[in-house]
N, C-alpha and C positions, 0 to 999 in steps of 0.2 A: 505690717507686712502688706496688707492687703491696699495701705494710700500709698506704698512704694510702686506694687504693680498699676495702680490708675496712673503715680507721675510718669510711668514706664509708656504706658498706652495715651493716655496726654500729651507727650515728645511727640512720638508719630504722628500720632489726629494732625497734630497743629503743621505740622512739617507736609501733611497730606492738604489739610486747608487750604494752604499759602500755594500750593500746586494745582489744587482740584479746580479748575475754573469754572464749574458749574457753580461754586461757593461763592462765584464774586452774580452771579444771576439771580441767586434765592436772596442775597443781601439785597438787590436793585430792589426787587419785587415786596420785602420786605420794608421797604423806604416809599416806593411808589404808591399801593395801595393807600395810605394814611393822610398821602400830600393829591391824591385823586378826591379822596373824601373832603379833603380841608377844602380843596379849589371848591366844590359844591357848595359846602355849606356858607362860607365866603359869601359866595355870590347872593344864595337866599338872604345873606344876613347883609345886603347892602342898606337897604330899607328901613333898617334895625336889627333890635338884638330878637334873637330868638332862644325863648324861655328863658334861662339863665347866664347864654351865652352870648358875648358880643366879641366883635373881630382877635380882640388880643385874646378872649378866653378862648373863643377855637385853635389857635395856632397854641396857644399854651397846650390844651390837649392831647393836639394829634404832633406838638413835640414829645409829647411824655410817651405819647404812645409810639412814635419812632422807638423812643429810649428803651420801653421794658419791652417791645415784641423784638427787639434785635439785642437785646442781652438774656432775656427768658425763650425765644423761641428754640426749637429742635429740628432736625431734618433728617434723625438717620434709618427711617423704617425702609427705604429703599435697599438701604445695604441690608438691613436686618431681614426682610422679606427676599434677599437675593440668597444669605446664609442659608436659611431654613429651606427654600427650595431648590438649592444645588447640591446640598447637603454637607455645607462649608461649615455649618456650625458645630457636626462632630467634630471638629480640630480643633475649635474654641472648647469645647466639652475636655478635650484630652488634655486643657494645661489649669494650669493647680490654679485656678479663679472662676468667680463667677463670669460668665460671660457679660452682663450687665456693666460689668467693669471696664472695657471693654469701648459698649456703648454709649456711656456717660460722658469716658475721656472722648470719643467720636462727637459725642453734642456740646462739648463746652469746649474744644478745642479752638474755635473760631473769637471765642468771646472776646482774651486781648485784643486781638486787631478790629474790634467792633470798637472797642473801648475808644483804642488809637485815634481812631474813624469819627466817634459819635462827640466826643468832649469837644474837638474843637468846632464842631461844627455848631453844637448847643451853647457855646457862649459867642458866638458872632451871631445866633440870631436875638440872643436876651442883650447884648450889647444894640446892636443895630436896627432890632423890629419893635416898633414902641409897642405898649398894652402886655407885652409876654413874660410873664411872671411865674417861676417857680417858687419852691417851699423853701426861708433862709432858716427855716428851725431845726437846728442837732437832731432833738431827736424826732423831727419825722424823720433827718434825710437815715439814721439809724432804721428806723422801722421798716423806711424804703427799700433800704438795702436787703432785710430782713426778708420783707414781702418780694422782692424780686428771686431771694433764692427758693420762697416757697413757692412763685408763678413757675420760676422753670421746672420744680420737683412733681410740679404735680402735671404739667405738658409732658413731662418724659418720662414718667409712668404711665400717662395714657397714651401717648405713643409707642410705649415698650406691649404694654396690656393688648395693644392690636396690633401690634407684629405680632404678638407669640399668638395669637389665633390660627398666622401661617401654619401650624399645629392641626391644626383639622378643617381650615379652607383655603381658597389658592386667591382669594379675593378683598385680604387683609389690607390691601393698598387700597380699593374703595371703599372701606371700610373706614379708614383713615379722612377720604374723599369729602366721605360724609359727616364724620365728625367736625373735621377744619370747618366746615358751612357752618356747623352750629357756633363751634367756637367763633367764627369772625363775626356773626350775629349779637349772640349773645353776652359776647365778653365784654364790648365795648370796644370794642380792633376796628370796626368804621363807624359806628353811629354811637354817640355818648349815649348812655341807658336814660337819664334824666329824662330825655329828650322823647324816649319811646311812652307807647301811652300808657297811663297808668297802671291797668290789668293785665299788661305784656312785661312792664318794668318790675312788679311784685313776683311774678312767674319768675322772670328771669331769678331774681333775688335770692328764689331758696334753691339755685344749682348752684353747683364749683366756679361754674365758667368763668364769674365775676373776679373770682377772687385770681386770675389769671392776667387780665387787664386792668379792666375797671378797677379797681381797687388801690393798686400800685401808683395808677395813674393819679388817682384823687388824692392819696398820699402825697404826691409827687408837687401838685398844684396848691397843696395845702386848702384842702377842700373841707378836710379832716380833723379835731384836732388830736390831741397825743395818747388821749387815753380812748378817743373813739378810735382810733388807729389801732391802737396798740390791742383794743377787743379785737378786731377785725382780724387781726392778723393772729391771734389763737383761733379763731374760727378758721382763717385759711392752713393753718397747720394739722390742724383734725383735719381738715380734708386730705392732706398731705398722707397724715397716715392713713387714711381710710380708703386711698390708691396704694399705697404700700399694702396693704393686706390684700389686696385684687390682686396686685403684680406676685406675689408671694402663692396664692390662690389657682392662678391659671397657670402659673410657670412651672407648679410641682405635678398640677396635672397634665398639661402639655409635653412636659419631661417625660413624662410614665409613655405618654403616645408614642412620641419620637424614637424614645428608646426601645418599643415596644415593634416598633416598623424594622429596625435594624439598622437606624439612620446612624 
């Protein structure tokens, strides 16, 4: 009942996507950032490679990272932060579903036409750009897959986790501000982690962040191999649930506020 009402709210998303033209802006922005970073490093690495990387290993990179930040990324705390403060999500409250349900089909609705977008554009540069190598192994590109639905699950619990804050402050969009900073730091979204020094790269190590980029990516490059993957990718699923217990945690008591204001 409850996947009938997401393919119900997935029809719409998608039908609103293909309309919403601000969706074709966050896509550019989503592509551009990655190919600013690659132009950099590029340039530093004409001289040579730098640490582990040389020209084909950067462009293999920050293609993977095209790939998982425009199949895992999220964008809808906007709306969601619009709901809570005009007090549109009483009408979400009033029908027989989580609202969450909802917000999922609203973040994954874009993905097909990413898909459309991103395939062919990823084999004219491994056909056309010498050194760029992805992973031919089954089962990374399985684990890949695996890891990519756990990168987006756990961006759209912590993008859900700081909407629902809109619950007791009006400042949940910088909120968000702040976080994205850390995430594009630290996940691996422009600078490979290798790369960072060593006491900054172990730091990194024991947060979530990695397992949202970095991770997928090194998957993806075949950095990895199947059973070092395949650990990783239990470790990114505890993380997974352990943002589901947050989302679960703040939503029952931000429910109690909202309902409690007369929203």
């Amino acid at each position: 009942m409850s996947f009938r009402k997401f393919l119900v709210e997935f029809r719409a998303a998608w039908f609103l996507a293909i309309e919403y033209r601000i969706s074709v802006f966050i896509w550019i922005i989503a592509i551009v950032l990655p190919l600013i970073m690659l132009a950099a490093w590029l340039s530093i690495a004409q001289n040579g490679s730098v640490g582990n990387f040389d020209r084909g290993a950067f462009i293999s990179y920050y293609l993977a990272a095209v790939i998982v930040r425009n199949m895992t990324g999220v964008w809808f705390i906007w709306e969601m932060d619009r709901d809570i403060r005009l007090g549109e999500l009483s009408f979400r409250l009033l029908r027989p579903m989580n609202p969450i349900i909802h917000y999922m089909a609203l973040s994954l609705s874009s993905k097909p036409l990413r898909v459309v977008l991103l395939v062919p554009a990823t084999i004219l540069v491994l056909l056309y750009v010498p050194g760029v190598q992805l992973t031919e192994s089954p089962a990374l590109w399985i684990i890949f897959m695996l890891s990519l639905a756990g990168s987006w699950a756990i961006l759209f619990l912590t993008q859900y986790i700081i909407g629902l804050f809109g619950f007791w402050i009006t400042q949940s969009l910088s909120l968000n501000d702040v976080w994205f900073g850390a995430y594009s730091l630290c996940s691996g979204y422009l600078i490979p982690l290798t790369l960072l020094p060593p006491p900054l790269r172990q730091a990194f190590e024991v947060l979530p962040f990695q397992y949202t980029m970095s991770f997928p990516i090194n998957v993806l490059r075949n950095q990895l191999t199947a059973g070092q993957a395949f650990g990783r990718l239990l470790i990114q699923w505890v993380w997974v649930l352990v943002f589901y217990s947050a989302y679960r945690f703040v939503w029952l008591r931000g429910l109690k506020r909202y309902s409690a204001v007369g929203a």
